[in-house]
TIMI-2910 file (N, C-alpha, C, CB; in pm, 1 decimal, decimal comma, always signed):
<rs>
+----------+----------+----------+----------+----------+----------+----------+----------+----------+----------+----------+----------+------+
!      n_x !      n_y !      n_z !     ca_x !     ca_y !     ca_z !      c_x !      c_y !      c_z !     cb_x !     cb_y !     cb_z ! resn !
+----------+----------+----------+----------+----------+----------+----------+----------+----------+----------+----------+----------+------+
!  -2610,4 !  +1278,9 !  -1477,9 !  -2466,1 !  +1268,4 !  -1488,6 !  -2398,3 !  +1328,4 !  -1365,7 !  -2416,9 !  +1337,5 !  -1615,6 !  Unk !
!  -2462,1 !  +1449,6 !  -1328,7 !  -2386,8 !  +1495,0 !  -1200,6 !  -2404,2 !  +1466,9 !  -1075,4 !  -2388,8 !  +1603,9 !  -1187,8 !  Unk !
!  -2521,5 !  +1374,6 !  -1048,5 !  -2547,6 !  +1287,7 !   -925,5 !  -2438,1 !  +1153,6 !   -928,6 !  -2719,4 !  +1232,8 !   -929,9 !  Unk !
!  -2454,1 !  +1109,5 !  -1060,1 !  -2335,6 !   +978,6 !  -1058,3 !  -2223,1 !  +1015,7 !  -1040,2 !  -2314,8 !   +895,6 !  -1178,6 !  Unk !
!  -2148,8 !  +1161,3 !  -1091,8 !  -2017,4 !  +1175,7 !  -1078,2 !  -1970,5 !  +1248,8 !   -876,9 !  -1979,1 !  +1294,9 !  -1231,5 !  Unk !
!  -2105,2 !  +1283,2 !   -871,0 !  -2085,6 !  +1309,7 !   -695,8 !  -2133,1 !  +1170,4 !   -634,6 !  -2200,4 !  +1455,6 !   -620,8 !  Unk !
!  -2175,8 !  +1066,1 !   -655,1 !  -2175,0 !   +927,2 !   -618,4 !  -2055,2 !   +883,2 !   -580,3 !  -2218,0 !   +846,6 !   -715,0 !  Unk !
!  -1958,0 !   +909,7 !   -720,0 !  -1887,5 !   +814,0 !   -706,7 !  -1760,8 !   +888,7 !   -655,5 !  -1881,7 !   +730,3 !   -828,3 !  Unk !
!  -1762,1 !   +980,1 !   -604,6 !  -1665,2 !  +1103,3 !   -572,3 !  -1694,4 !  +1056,2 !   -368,8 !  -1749,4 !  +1319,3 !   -658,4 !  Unk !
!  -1820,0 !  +1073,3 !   -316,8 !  -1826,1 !  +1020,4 !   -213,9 !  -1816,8 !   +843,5 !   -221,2 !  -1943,0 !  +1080,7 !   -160,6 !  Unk !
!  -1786,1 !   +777,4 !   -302,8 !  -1757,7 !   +656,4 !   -220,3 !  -1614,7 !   +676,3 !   -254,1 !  -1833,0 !   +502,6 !   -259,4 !  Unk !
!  -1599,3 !   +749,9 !   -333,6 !  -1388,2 !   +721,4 !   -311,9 !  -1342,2 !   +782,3 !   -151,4 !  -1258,8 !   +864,1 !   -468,9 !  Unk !
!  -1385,3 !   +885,1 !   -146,7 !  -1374,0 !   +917,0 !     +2,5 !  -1380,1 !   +816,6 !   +143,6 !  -1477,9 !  +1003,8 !    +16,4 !  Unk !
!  -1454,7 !   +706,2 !   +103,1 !  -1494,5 !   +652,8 !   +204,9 !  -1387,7 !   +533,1 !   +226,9 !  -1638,9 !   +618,9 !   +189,9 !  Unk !
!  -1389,6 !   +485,4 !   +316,5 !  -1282,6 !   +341,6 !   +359,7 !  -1356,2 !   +176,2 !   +365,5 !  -1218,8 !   +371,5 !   +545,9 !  Unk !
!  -1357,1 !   +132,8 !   +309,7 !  -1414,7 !    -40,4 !   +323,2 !  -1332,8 !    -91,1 !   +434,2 !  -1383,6 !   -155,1 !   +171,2 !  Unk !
!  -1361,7 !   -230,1 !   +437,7 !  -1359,3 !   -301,4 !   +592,8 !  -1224,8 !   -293,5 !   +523,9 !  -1452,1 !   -468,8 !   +662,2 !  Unk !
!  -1203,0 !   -364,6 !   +392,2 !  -1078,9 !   -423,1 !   +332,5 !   -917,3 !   -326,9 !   +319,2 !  -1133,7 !   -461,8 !   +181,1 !  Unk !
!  -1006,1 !   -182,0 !   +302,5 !   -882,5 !   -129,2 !   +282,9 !   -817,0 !   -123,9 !   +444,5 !   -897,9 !    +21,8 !   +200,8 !  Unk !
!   -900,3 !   -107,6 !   +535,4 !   -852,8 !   -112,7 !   +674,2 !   -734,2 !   -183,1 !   +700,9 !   -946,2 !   -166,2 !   +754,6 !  Unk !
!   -803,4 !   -331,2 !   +680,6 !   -753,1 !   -430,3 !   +719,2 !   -618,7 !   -425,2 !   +644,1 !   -839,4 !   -541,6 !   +702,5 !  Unk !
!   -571,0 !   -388,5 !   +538,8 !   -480,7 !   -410,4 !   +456,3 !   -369,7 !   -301,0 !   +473,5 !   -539,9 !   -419,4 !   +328,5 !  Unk !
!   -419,3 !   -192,8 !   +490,8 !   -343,6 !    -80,3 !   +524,1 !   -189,0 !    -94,3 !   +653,3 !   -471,6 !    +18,4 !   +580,6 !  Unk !
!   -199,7 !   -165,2 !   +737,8 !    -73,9 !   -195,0 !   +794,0 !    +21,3 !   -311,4 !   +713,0 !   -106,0 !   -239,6 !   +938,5 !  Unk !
!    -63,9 !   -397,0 !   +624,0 !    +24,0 !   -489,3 !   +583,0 !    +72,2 !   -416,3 !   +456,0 !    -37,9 !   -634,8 !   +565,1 !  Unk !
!     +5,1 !   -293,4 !   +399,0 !    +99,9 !   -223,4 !   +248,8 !   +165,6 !   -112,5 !   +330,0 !    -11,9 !   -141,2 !    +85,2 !  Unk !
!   +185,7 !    -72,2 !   +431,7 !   +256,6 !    +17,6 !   +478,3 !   +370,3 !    +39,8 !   +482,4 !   +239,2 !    +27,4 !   +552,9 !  Unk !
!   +466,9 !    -61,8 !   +488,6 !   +666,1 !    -91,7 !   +435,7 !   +636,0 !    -45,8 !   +269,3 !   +752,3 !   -336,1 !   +447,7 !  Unk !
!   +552,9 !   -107,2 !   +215,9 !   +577,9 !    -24,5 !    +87,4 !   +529,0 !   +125,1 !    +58,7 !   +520,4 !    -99,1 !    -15,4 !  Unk !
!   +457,0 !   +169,9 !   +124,2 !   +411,3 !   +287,3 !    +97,6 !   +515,5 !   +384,6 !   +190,6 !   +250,4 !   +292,7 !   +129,4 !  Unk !
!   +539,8 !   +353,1 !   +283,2 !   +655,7 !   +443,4 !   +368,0 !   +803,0 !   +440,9 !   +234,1 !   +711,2 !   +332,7 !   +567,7 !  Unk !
!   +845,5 !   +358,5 !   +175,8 !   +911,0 !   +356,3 !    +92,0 !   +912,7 !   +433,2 !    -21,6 !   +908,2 !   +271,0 !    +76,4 !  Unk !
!   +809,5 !   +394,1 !    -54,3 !   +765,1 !   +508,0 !   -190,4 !   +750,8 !   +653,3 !   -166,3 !   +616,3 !   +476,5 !   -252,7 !  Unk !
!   +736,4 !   +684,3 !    -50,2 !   +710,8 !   +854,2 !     -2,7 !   +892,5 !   +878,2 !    +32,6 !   +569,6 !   +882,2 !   +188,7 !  Unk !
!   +933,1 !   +782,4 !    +76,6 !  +1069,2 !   +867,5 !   +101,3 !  +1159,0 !   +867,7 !    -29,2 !  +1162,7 !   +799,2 !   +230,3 !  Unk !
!  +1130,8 !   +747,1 !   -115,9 !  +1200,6 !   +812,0 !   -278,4 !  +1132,9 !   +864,1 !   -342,2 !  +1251,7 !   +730,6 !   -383,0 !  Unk !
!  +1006,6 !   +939,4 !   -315,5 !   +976,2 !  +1012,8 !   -398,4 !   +865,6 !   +976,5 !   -488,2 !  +1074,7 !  +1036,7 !   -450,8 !  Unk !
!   +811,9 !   +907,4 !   -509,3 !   +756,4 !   +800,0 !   -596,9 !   +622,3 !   +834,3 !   -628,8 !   +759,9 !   +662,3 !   -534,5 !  Unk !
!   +557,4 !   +888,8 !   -509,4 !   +421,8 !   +921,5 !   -511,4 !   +381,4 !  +1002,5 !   -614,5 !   +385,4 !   +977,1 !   -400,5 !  Unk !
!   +548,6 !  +1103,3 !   -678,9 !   +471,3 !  +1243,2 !   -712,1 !   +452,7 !  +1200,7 !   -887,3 !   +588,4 !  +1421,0 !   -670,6 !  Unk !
!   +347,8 !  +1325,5 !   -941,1 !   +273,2 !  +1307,1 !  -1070,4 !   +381,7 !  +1310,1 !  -1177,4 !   +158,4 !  +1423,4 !  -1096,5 !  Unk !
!   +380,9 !  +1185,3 !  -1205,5 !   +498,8 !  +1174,8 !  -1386,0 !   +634,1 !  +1091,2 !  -1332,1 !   +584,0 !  +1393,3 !  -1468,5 !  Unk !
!   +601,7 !  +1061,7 !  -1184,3 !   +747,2 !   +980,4 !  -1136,7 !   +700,3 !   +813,4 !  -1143,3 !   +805,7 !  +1032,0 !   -942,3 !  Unk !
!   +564,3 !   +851,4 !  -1089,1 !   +483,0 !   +737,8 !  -1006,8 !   +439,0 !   +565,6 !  -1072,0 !   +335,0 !   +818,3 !   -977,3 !  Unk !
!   +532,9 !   +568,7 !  -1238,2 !   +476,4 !   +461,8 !  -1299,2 !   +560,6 !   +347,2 !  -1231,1 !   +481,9 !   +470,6 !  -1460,7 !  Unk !
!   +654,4 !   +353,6 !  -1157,9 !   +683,5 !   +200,1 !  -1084,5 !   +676,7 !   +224,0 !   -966,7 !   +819,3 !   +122,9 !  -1104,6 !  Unk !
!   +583,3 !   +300,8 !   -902,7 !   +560,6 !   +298,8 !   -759,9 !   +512,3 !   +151,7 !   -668,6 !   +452,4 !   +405,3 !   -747,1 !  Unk !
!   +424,1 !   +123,3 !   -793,1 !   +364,0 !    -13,2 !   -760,2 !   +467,4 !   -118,5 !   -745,9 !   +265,2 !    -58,7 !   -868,4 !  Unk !
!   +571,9 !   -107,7 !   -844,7 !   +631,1 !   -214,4 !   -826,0 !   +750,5 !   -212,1 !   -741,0 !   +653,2 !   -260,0 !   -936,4 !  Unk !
!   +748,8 !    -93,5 !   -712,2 !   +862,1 !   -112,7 !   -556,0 !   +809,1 !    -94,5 !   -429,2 !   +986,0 !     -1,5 !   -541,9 !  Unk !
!   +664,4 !    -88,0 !   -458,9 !   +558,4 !    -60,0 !   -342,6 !   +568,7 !   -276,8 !   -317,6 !   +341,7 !    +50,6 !   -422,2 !  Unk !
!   +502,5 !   -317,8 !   -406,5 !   +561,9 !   -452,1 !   -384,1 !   +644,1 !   -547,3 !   -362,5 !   +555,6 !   -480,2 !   -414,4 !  Unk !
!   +798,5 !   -520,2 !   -441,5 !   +907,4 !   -536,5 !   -370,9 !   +948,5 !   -521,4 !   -217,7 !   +967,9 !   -473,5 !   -427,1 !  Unk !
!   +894,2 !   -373,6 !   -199,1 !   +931,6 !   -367,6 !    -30,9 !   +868,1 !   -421,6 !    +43,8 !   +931,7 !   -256,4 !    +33,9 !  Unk !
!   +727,6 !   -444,9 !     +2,3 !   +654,0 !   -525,6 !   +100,5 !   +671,8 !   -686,7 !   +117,3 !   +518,1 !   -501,8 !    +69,6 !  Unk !
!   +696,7 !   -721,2 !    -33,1 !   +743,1 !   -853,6 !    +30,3 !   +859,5 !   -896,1 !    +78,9 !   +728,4 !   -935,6 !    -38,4 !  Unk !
!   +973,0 !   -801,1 !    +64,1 !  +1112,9 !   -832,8 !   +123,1 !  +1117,5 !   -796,8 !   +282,6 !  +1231,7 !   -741,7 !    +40,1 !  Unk !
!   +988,3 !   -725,7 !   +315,0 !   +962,2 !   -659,4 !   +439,0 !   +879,0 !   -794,0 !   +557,2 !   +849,4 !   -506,9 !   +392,9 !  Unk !
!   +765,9 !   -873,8 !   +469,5 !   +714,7 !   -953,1 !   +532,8 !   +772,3 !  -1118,9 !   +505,8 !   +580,9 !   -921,7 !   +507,2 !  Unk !
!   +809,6 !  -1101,1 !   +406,7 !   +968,2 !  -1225,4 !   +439,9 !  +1012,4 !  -1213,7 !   +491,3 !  +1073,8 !  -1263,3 !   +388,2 !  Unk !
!  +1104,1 !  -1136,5 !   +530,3 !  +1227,3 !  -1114,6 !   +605,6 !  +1155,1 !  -1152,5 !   +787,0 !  +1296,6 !   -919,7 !   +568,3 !  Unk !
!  +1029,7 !  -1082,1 !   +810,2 !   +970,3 !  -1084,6 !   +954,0 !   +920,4 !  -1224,0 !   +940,9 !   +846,7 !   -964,3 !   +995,2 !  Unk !
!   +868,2 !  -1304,5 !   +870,2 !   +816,7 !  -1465,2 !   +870,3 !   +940,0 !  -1523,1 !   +902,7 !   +751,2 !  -1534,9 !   +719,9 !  Unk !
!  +1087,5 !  -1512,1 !   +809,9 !  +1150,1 !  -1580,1 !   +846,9 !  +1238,5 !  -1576,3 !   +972,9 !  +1188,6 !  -1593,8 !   +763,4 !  Unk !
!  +1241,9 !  -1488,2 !  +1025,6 !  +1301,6 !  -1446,5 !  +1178,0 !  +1175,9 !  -1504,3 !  +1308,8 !  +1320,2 !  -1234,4 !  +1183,4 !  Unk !
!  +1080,2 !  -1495,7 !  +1245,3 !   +949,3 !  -1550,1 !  +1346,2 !  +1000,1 !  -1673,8 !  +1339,8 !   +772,9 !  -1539,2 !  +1296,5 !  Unk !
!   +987,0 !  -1757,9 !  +1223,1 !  +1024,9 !  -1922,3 !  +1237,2 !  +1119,9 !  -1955,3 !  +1304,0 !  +1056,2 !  -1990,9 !  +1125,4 !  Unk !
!  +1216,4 !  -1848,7 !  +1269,7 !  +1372,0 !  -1875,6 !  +1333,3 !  +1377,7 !  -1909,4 !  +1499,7 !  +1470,8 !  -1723,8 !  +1309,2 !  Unk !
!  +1273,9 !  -1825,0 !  +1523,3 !  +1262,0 !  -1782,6 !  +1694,5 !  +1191,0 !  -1891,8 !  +1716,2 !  +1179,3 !  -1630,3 !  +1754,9 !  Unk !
!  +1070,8 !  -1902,6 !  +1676,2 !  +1005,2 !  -2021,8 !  +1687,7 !  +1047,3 !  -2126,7 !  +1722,7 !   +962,4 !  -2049,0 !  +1606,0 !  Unk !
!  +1113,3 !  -2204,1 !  +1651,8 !  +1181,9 !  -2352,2 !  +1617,7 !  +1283,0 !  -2337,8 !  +1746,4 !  +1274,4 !  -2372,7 !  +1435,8 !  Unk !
+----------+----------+----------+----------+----------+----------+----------+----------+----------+----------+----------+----------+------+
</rs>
């Protein structure tokens, strides 16, 4: 039991290719959530969902100004 629970204690520590890769594209939402506060213990049950809100009003908003320029 205490080899599995230090198993799985070092792979939370660790970073996959995926979280890498993903980490600049959740970053508008996570910069968001730290400045209202959101992160902290007993606040945090809609963190997610304004962690998502900001990110997609964040990478809409930059797609549609890219096209804009684009065209």
């Amino acid at each position: 039991m205490v080899v599995v629970l230090e198993r799985s204690i070092q792979m939370n520590k660790t970073l996959s290719l995926s979280d890498t890769l993903a980490w600049p594209f959740l970053l508008p939402g996570t910069l968001a959530c730290n400045a209202l506060g959101l992160n902290k213990r007993g606040v945090g049950e809609y963190s997610n969902l304004v962690r998502m809100l900001v990110n997609s009003l964040v990478w809409t908003v930059l797609g549609v100004i890219v096209v804009a320029y684009a065209s």
